[in-house]
N, C-alpha and C positions, 0 to 999 in steps of 0.2 A: 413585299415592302422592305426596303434598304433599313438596316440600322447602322448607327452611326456613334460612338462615343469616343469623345472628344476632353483630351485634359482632362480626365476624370482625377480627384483624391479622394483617397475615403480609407478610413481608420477604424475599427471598431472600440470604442470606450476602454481606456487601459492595456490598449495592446499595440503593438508596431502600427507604422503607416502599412497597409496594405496594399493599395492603390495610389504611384504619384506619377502625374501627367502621363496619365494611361491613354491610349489610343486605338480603338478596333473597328473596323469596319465589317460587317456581315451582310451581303448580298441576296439579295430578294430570290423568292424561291428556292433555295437553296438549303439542302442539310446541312448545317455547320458544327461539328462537334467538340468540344472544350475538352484538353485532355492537361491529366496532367495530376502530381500528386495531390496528397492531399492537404489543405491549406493555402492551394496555391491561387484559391481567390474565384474557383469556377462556377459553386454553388452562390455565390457574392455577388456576381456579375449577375447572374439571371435576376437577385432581386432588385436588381440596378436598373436596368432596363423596366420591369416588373413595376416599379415606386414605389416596393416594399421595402427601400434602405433608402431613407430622404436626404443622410447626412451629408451624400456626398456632394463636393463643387466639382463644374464644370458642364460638361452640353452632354446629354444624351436624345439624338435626332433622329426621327422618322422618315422617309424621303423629306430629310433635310428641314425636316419640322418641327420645332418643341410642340411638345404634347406635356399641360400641364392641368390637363384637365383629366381628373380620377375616371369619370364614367365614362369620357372616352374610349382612354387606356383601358381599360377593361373589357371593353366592346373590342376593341382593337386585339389583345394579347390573350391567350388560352395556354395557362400555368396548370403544371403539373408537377407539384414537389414529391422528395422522394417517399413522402407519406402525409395522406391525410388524418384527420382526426375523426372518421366515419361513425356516424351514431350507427352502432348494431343492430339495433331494434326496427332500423329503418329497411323497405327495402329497396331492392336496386331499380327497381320502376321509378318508384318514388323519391330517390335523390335524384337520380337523373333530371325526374321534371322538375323537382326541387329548384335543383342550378340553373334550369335551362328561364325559369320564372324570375330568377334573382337579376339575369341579363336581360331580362326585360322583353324576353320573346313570348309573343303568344297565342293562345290555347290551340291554335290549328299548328302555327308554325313548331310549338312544341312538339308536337304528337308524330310530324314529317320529320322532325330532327333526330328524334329521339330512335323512330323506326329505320335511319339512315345509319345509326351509331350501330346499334345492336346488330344490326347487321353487318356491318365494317367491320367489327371487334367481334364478332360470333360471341356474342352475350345472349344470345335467345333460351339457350338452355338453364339459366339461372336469371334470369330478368323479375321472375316474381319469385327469388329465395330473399331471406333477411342477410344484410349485410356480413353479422355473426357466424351466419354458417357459410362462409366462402373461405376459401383456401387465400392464402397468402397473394399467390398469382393472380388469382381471381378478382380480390381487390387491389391488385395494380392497375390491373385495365378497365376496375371502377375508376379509378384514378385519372387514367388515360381520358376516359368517355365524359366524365366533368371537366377536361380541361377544353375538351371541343366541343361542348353543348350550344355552344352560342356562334360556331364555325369562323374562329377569329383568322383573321389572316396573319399573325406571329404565332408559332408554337415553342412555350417554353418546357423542355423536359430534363427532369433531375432525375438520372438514375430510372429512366425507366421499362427494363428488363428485369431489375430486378423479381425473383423468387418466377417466373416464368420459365416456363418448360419448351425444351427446343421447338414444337411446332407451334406454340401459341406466339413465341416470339418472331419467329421466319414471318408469320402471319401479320402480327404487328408492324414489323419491318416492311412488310412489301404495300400494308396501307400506309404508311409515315409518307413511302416514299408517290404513293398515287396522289398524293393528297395537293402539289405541287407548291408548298406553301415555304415562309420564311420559315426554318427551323432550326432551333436551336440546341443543341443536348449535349446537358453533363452527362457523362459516362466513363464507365471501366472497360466496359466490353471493345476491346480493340478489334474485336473481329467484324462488329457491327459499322465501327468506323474505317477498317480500312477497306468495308466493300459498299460502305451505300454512302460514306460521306461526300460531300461537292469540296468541301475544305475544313481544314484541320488546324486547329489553334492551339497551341501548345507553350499552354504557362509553367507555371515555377515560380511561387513566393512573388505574387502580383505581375508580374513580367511575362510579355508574349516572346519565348523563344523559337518558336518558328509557328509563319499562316499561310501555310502552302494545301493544294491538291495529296492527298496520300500516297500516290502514285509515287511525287516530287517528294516527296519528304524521302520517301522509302531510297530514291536514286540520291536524294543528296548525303545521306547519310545511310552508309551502308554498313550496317552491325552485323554482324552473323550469331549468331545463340549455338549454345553447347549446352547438354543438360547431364547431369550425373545424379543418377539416383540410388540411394545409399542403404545398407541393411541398418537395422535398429543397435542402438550404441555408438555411433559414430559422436567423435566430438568435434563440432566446428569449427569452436574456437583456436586449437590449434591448429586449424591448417595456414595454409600462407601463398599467395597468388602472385604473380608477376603483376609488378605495377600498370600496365597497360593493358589488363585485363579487369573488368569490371564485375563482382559477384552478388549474389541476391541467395538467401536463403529461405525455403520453406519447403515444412515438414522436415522431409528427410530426402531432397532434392536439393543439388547445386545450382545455381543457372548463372553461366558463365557469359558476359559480351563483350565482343571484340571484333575492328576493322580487320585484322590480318586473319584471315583462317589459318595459314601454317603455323602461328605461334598459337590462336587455340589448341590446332590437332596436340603439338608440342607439350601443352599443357596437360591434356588429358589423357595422352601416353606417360606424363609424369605422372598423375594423380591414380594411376592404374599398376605403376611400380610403387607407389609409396605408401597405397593405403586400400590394394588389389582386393585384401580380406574382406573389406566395407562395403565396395563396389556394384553392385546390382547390375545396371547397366550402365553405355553412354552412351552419346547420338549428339550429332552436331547438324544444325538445320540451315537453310537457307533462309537469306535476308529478307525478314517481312517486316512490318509497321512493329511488332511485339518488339523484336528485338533492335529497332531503328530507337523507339522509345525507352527502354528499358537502358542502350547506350547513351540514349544522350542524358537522362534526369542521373544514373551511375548509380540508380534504385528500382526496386519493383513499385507499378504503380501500382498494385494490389495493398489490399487494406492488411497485409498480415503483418505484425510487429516482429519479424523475426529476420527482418532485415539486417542488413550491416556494415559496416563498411570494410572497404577493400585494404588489405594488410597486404605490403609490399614483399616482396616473397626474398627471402632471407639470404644473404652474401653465403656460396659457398666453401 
């Protein structure tokens, strides 16, 4: 099923316009991933679509349909925020059919859905543990299994790899993607989106700067990444960077982006005479979605605060 939003505004109580004559279209069956920092309106959009945020004006359409009926939408859309509010006590049997009762399926079609899920999601191994004792990971993909107990044909997902371990997420992934459904996902994981996304949406402070194929993103804007990782004591602040070079900080890694590779190499042959003692290693990568993304926002989209901005590198 096509979504459709049209002229959307929407403002949260006391804070900037967020959203003004915003416009997105998302194509049926299709992965479609929301990327982009943080604040920039991704996790806003799904409750938009969702009718968990009503304030907004303007048309939000289903194959070109208002939907303004609750139980519908609900029957229609399978949300997965980035955390539920899981009673512990309960257990994972028993939420499952919980959810799958509340959508209003039932008692046989329950029992076929529910043994469909557990199997999809390899939840058999903990299916009759109490929510309490589950690992972090493990109630994600509680998380996952209530957003599809009622097999809606929109799937909305915030953040959901999260606390998941490489194979249970590969695993997740390659069901998202059998599943052939309209999909929609907020996420950080750029790995997940530059290999299973259908298209790529890319905000910034309510605004779609690019909604292309990852492929085309990756060709139209081609970053290259340098990484410099540093022994302990280093101080950041005074270094100082060629203005057409873009930097991100975390821990005690540089991560350098830039169109020209020879003035990166140039860079970190400088940074290797001027500050060699500090230096651990360096390595400069080929142009992937990480570093197409990371040039164009001219920040990491990772959640660490120890970002910064780019200091123009000083007349000699």
């Amino acid at each position: 099923m096509r979504v459709s939003l049209n002229n959307i505004k929407f403002k949260y109580p006391k804070e900037e316009v967020l959203f003004k004559d915003f416009n997105l279209s998302i194509q049926k069956n299709q992965i479609t991933c929301l990327l982009g920092p943080n604040g920039s309106g991704k996790s806003t959009l799904l409750k938009l679509i969702l009718g968990a945020v009503t304030e907004a004006k303007g048309n939000i359409l289903f194959d070109d349909k208002t939907l303004n009926n609750t139980s519908k939408k609900s029957r229609l859309i399978g949300y997965v925020p980035q955390s539920y509010s899981l009673d512990g006590e309960m257990f994972v049997d028993d939420i499952i059919t919980f959810m799958a009762s509340l959508h209003g399926l039932k008692k046989n079609n329950i029992t076929e859905r529910k043994n469909k899920i557990v199997q999809s999601l390899e939840l058999t191994t903990y299916i009759n543990q109490q929510i309490k004792k589950l690992s972090g990971g493990q109630k994600q993909l509680i998380n996952v299994a209530l957003g599809l107990t009622h097999n809606p044909e929109i799937l909305l997902l915030d953040e959901p790899f999260v606390g998941l371990d490489l194979t249970v997420k590969l695993n997740l992934i390659s069901f998202l993607k059998s599943l052939k459904k309209t999909i929609i996902c907020v996420t950080h994981d750029i790995d997940f989106a530059e290999r299973s996304a259908d298209e790529i949406v890319l905000l910034k402070k309510g605004q779609i700067l690019e909604q292309s194929k990852p492929f085309t993103l990756i060709k139209k804007h081609p970053y290259i990444t340098a990484e410099i990782d540093f022994k302990e004591g280093v101080e950041f602040n005074k270094m100082t960077f060629n203005e057409r070079i873009y930097v991100s900080f975390q821990n005690r890694r540089a991560t350098l982006f830039c169109k020209n590779t020879s003035l990166l190499s140039q860079e970190i042959e400088r940074f290797k005479k001027e500050h060699n003692e500090f230096i651990i290693s360096s390595r400069i990568s080929q142009n992937n979605l990480t570093s197409t993304l990371m040039g164009l926002h001219k920040v990491s989209l990772s959640n660490t605060k120890r970002e910064r901005k780019v200091k123009k590198k000083k007349k000699q």
